[in-house]
GURO-936427 format. One record per atom (N, C-alpha, C, CB): residue number from 1; atom name; residue in three letters; x, y, z. Coordinates in steps of 0.02 Angstrom, whole numbers. Glycine has a CB too. Example, Ala and Ser with C-alpha at 12.3 -4.5 7.8 and 13.67 -1.06 7.14 Angstrom:
2
 pos site code     c1     c2     c3
   1    N  ALA    660   -284    390
   1   CA  ALA    615   -225    390
   1    C  ALA    660   -165    390
   1   CB  ALA    565   -224    452
   2    N  SER    642   -112    354
   2   CA  SER    684    -53    357
   2    C  SER    645      2    394
   2   CB  SER    704    -30    286
END
This chain:
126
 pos site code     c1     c2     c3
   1    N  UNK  -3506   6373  -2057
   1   CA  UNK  -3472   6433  -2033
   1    C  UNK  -3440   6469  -2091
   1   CB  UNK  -3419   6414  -1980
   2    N  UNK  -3436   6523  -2073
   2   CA  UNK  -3408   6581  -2140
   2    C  UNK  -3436   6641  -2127
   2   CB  UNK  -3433   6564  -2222
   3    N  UNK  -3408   6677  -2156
   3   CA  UNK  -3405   6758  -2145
   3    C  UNK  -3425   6779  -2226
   3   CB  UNK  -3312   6791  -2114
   4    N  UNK  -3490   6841  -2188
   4   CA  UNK  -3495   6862  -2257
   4    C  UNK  -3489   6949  -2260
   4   CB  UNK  -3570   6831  -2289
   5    N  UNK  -3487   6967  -2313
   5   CA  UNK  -3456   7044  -2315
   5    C  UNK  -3533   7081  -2351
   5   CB  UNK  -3365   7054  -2379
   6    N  UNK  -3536   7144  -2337
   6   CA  UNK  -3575   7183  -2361
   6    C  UNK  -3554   7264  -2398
   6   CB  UNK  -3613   7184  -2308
   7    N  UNK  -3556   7259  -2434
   7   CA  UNK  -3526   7325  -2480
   7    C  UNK  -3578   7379  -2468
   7   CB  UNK  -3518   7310  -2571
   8    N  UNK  -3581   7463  -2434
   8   CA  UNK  -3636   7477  -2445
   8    C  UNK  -3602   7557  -2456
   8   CB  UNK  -3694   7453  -2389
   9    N  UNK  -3649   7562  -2538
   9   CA  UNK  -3601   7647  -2574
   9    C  UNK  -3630   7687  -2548
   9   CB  UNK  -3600   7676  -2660
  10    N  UNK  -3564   7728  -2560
  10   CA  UNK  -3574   7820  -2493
  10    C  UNK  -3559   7784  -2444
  10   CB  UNK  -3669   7874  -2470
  11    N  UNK  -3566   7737  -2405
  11   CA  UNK  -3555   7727  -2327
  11    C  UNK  -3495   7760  -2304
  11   CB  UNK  -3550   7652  -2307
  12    N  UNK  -3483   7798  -2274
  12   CA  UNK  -3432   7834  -2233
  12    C  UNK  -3379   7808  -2168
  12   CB  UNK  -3471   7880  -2208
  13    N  UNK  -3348   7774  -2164
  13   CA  UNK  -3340   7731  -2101
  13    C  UNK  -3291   7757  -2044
  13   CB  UNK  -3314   7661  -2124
  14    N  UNK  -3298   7789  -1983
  14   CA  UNK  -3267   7795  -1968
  14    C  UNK  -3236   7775  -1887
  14   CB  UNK  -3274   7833  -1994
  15    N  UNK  -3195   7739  -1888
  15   CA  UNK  -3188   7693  -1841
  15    C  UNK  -3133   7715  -1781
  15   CB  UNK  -3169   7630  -1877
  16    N  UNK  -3165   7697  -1720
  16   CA  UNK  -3144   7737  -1677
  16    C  UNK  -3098   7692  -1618
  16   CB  UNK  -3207   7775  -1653
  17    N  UNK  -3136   7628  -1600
  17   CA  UNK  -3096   7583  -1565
  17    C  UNK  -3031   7551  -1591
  17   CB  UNK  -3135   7536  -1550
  18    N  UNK  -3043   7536  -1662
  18   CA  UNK  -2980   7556  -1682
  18    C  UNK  -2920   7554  -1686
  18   CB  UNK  -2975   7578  -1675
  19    N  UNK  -2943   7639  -1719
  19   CA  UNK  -2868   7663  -1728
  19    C  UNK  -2840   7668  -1643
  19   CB  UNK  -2865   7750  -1776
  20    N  UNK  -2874   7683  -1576
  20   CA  UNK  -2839   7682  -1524
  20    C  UNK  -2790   7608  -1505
  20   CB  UNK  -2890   7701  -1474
  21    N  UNK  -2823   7557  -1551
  21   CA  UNK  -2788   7480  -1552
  21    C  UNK  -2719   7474  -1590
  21   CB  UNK  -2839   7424  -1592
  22    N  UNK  -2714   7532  -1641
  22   CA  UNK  -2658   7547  -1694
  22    C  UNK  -2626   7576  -1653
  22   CB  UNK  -2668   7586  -1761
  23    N  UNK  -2654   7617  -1615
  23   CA  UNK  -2595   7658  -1562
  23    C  UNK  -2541   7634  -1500
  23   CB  UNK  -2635   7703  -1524
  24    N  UNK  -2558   7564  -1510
  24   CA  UNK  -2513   7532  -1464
  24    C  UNK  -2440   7539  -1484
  24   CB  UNK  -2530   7461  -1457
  25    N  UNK  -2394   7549  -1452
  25   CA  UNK  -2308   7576  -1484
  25    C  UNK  -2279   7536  -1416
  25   CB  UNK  -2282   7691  -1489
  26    N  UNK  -2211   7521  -1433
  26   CA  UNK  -2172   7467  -1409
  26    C  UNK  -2150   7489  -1344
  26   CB  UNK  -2114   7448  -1454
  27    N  UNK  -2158   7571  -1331
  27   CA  UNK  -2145   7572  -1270
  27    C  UNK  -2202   7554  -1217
  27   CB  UNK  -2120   7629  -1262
  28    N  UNK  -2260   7528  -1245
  28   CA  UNK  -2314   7521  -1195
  28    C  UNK  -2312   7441  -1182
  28   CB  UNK  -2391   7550  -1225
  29    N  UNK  -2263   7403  -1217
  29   CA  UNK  -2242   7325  -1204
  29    C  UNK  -2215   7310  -1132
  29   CB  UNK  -2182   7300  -1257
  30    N  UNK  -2217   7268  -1098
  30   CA  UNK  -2231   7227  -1059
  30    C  UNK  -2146   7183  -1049
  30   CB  UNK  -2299   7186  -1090
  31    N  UNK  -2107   7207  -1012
  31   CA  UNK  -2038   7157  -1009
  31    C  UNK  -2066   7073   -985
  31   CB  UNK  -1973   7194   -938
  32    N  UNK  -2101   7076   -942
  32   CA  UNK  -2126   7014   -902
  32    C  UNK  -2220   7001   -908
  32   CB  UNK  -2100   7032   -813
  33    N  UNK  -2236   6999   -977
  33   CA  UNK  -2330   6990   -970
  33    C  UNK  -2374   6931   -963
  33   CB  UNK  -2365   7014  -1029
  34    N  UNK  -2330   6883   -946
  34   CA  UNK  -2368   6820   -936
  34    C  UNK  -2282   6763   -877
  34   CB  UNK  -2399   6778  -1049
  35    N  UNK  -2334   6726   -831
  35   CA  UNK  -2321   6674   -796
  35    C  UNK  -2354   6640   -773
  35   CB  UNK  -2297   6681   -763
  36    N  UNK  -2327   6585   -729
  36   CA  UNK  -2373   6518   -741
  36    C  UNK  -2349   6513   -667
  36   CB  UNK  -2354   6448   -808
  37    N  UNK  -2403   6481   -628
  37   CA  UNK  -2394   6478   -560
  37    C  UNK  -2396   6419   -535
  37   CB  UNK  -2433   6514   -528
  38    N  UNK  -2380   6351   -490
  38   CA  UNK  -2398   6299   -489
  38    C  UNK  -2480   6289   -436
  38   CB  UNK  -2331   6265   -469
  39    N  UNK  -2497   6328   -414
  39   CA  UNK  -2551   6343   -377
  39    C  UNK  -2615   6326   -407
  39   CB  UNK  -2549   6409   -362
  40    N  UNK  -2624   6267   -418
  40   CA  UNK  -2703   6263   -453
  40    C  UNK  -2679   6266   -542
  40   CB  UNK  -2767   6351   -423
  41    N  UNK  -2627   6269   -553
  41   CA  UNK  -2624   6288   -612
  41    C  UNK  -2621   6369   -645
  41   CB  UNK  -2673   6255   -631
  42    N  UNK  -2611   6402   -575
  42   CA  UNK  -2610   6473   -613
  42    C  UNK  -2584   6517   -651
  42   CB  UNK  -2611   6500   -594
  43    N  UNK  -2621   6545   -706
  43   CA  UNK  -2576   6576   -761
  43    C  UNK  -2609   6655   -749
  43   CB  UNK  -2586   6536   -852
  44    N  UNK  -2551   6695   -762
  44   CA  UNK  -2587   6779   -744
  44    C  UNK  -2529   6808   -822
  44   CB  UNK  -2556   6833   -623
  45    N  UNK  -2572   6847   -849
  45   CA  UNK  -2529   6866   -917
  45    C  UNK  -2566   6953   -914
  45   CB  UNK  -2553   6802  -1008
  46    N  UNK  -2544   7001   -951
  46   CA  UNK  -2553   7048   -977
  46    C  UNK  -2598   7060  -1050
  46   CB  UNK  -2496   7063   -975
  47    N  UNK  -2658   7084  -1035
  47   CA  UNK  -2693   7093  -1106
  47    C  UNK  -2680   7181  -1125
  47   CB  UNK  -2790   7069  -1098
  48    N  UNK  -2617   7178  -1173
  48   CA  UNK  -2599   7239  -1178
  48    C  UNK  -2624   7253  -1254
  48   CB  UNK  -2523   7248  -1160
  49    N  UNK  -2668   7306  -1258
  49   CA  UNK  -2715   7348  -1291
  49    C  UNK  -2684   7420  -1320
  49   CB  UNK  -2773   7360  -1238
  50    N  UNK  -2623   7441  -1292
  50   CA  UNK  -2582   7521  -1277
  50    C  UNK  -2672   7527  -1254
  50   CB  UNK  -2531   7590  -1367
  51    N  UNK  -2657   7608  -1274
  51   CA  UNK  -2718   7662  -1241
  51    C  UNK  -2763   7635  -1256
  51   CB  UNK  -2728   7735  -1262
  52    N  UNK  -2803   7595  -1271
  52   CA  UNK  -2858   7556  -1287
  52    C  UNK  -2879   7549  -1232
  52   CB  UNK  -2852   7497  -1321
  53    N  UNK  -2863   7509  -1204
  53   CA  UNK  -2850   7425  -1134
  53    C  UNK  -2811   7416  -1130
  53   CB  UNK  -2868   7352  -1133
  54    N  UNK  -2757   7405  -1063
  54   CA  UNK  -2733   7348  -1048
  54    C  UNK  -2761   7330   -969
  54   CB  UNK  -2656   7353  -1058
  55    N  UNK  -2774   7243   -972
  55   CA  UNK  -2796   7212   -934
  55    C  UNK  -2751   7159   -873
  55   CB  UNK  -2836   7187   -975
  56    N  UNK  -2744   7162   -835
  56   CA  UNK  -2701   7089   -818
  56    C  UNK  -2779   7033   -795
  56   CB  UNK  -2626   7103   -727
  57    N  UNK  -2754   6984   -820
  57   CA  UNK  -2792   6936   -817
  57    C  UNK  -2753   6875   -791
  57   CB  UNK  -2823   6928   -878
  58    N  UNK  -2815   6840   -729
  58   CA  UNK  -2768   6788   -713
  58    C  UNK  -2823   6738   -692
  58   CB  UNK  -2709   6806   -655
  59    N  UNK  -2801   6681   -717
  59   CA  UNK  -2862   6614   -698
  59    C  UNK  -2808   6569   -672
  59   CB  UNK  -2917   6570   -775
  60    N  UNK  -2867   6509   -661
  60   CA  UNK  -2833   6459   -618
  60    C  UNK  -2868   6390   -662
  60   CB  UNK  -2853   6468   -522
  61    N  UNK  -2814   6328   -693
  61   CA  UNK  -2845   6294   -719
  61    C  UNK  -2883   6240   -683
  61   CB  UNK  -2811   6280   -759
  62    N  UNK  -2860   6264   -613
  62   CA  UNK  -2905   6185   -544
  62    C  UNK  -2992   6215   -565
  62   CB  UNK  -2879   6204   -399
  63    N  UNK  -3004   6169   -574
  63   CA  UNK  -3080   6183   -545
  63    C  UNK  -3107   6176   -487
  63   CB  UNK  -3120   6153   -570
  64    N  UNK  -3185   6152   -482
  64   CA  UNK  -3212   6151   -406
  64    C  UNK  -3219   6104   -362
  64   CB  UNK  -3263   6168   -401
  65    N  UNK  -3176   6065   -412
  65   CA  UNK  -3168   5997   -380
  65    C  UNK  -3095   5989   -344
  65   CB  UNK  -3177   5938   -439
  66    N  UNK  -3073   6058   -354
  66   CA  UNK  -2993   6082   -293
  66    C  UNK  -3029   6113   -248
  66   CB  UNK  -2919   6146   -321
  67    N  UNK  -3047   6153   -293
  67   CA  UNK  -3070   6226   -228
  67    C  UNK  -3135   6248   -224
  67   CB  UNK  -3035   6303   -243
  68    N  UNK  -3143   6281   -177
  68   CA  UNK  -3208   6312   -160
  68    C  UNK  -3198   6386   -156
  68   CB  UNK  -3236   6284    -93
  69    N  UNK  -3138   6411   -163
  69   CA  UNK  -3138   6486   -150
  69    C  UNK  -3072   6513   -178
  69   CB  UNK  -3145   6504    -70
  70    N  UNK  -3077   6551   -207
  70   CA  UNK  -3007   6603   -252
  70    C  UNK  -3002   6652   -240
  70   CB  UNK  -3002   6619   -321
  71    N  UNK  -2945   6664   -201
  71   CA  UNK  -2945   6750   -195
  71    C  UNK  -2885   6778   -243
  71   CB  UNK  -2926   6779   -106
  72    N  UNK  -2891   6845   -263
  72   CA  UNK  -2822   6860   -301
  72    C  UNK  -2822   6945   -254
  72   CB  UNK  -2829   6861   -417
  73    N  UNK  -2745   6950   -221
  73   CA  UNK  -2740   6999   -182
  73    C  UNK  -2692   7035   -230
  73   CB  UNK  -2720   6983   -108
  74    N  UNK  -2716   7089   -233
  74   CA  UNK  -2647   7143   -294
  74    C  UNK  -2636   7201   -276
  74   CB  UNK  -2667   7165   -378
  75    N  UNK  -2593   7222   -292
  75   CA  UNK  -2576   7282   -294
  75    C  UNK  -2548   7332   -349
  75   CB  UNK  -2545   7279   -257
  76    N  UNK  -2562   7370   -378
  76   CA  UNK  -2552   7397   -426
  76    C  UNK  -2555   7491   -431
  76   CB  UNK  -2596   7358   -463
  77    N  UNK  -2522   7525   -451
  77   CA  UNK  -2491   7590   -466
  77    C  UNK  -2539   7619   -383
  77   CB  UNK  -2517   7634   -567
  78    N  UNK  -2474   7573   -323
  78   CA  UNK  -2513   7599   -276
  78    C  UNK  -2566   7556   -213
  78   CB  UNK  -2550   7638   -320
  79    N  UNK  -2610   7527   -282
  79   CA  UNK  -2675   7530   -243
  79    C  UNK  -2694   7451   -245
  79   CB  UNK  -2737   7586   -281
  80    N  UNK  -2699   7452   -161
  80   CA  UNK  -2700   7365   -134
  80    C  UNK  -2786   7351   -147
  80   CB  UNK  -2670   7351    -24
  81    N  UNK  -2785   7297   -174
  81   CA  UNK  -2866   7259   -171
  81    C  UNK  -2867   7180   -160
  81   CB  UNK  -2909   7269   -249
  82    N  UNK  -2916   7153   -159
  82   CA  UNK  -2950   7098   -184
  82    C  UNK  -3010   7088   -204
  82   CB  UNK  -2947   7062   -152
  83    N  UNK  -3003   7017   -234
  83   CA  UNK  -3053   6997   -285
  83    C  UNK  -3069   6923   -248
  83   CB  UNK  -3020   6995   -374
  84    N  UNK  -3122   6912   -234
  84   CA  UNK  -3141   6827   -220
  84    C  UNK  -3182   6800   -282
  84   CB  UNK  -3196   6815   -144
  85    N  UNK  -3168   6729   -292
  85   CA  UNK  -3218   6700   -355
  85    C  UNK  -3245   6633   -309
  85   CB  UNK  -3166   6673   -447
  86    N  UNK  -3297   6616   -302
  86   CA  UNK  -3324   6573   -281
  86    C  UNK  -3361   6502   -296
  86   CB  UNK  -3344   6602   -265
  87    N  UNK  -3336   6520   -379
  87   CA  UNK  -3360   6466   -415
  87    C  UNK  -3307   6435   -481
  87   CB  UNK  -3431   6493   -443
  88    N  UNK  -3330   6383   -503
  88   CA  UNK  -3283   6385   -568
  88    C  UNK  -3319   6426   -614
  88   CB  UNK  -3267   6313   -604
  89    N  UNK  -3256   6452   -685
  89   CA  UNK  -3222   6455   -690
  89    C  UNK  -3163   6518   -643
  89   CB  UNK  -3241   6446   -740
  90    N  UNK  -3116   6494   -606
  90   CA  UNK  -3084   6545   -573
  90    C  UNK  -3047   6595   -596
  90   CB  UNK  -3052   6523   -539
  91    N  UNK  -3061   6631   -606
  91   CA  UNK  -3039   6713   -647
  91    C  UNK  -3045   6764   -626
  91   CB  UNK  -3068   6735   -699
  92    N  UNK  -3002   6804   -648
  92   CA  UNK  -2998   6887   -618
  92    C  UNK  -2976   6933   -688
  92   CB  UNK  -2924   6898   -544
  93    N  UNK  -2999   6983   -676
  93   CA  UNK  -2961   7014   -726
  93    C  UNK  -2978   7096   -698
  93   CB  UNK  -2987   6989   -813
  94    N  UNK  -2910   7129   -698
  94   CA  UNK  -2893   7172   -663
  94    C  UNK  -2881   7251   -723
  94   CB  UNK  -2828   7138   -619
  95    N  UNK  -2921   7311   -738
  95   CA  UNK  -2885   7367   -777
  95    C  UNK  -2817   7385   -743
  95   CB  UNK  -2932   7435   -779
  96    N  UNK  -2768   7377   -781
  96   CA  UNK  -2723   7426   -764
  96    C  UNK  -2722   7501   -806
  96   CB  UNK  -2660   7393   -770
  97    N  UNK  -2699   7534   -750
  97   CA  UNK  -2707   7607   -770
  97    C  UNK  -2649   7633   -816
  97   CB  UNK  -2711   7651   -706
  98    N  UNK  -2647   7672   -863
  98   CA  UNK  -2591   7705   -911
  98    C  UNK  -2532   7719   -844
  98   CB  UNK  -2624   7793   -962
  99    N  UNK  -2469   7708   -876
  99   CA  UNK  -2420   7722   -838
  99    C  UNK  -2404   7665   -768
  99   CB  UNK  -2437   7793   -819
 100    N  UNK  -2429   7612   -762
 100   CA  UNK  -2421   7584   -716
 100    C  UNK  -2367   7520   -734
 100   CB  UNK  -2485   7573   -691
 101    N  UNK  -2313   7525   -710
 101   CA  UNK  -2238   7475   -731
 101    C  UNK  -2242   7422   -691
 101   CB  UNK  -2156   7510   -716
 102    N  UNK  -2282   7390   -649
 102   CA  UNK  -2309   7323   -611
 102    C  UNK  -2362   7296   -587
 102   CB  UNK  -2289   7314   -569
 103    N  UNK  -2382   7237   -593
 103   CA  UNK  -2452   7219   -564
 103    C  UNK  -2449   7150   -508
 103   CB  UNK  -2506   7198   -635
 104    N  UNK  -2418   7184   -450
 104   CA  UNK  -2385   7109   -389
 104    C  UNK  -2454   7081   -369
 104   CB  UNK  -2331   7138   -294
 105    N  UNK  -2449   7022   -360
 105   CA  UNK  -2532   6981   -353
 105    C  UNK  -2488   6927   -325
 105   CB  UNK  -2593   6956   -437
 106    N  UNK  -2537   6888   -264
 106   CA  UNK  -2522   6839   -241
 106    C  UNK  -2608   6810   -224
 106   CB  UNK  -2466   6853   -182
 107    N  UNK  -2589   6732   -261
 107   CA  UNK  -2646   6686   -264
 107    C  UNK  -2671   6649   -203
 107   CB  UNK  -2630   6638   -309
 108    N  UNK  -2737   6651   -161
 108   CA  UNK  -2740   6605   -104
 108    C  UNK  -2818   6578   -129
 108   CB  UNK  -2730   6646    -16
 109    N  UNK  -2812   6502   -100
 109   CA  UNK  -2846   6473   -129
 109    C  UNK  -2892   6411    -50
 109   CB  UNK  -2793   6443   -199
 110    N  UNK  -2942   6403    -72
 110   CA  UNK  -2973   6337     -1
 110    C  UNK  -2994   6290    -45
 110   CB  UNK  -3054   6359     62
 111    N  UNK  -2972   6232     18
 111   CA  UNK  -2975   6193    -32
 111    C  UNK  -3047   6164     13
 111   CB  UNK  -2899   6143    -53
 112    N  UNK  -3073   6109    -25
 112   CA  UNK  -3124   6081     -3
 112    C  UNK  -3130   6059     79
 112   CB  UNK  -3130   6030    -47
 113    N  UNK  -3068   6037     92
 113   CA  UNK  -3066   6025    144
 113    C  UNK  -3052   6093    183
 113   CB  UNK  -3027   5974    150
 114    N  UNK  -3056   6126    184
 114   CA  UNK  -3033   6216    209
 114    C  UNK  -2957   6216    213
 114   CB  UNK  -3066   6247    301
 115    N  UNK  -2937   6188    180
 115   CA  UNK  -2836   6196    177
 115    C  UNK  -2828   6263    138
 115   CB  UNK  -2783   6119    118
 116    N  UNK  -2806   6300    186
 116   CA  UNK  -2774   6362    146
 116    C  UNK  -2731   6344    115
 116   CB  UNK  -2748   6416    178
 117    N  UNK  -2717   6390     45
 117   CA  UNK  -2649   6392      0
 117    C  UNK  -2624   6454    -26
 117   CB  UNK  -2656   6351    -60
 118    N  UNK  -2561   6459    -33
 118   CA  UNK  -2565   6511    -77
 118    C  UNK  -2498   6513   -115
 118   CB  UNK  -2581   6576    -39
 119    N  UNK  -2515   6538   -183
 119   CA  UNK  -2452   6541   -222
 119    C  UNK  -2393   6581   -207
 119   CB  UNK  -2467   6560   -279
 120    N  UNK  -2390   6598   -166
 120   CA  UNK  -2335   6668   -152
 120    C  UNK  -2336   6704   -199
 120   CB  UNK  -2259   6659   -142
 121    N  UNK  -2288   6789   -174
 121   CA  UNK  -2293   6823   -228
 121    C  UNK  -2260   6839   -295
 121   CB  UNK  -2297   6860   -209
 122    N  UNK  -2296   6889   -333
 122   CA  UNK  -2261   6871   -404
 122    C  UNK  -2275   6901   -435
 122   CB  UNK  -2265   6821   -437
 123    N  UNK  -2264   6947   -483
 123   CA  UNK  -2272   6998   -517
 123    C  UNK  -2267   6995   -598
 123   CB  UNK  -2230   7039   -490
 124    N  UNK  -2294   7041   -637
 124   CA  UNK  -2315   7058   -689
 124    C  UNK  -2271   7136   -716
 124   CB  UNK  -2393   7059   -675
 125    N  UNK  -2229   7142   -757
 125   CA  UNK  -2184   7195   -748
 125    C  UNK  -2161   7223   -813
 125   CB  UNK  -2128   7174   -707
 126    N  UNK  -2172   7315   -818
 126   CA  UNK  -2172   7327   -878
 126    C  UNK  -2095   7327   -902
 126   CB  UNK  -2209   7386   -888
END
């Protein structure tokens, strides 16, 4: 393993993803961007990008030998959804939109035996 570099003259470079990654500024930080849920192990954090991306992302460290089914119900600047995952690895990952100061999500989960669960709710907060 190793990284190798290439020098190439005149090349012009001009990079666009970026500088929008440089543009992240402290007011686009996150008071609350990561927690840990006891539900399967669930962790939901903030992939904050500023104007780039930002993502909330949230997995579950049970595998399929807990569950058979993951839902993640959210709501965000507004707008109610869900997401089902039906397999391992259990993951979601959600765009949040510019300007949005919360991402409330509550985890429900089946278990093999069809035992509903769910983490109650819990939020993500700028």
């Amino acid at each position: 393993m190793g990284l190798t570099a290439v020098e190439v003259e005149g090349l012009g470079v001009t990079p666009k993803f970026q500088d929008r990654l440089v543009g992240a500024r402290a007011a686009d930080a996150w008071r609350r961007d990561y927690v840990e849920l006891p539900l399967g192990g669930t962790r939901a954090m903030i992939l904050n990008f500023g104007p780039a991306a930002t993502t909330a992302y949230v997995y579950l460290q049970a595998d399929d030998s807990k569950f058979k089914e993951v839902t993640l119900a959210y709501t965000i600047a507004g707008r109610r959804a869900t997401l089902t995952d039906r397999s391992y690895p259990f993951e979601f990952t959600v765009d949040v939109p510019a300007g949005a100061t919360a991402f409330d999500f509550e985890v429900h989960a089946v278990t093999l035996s069809d035992e509903k669960k769910s983490s109650g709710p819990s939020a993500l907060q700028r």
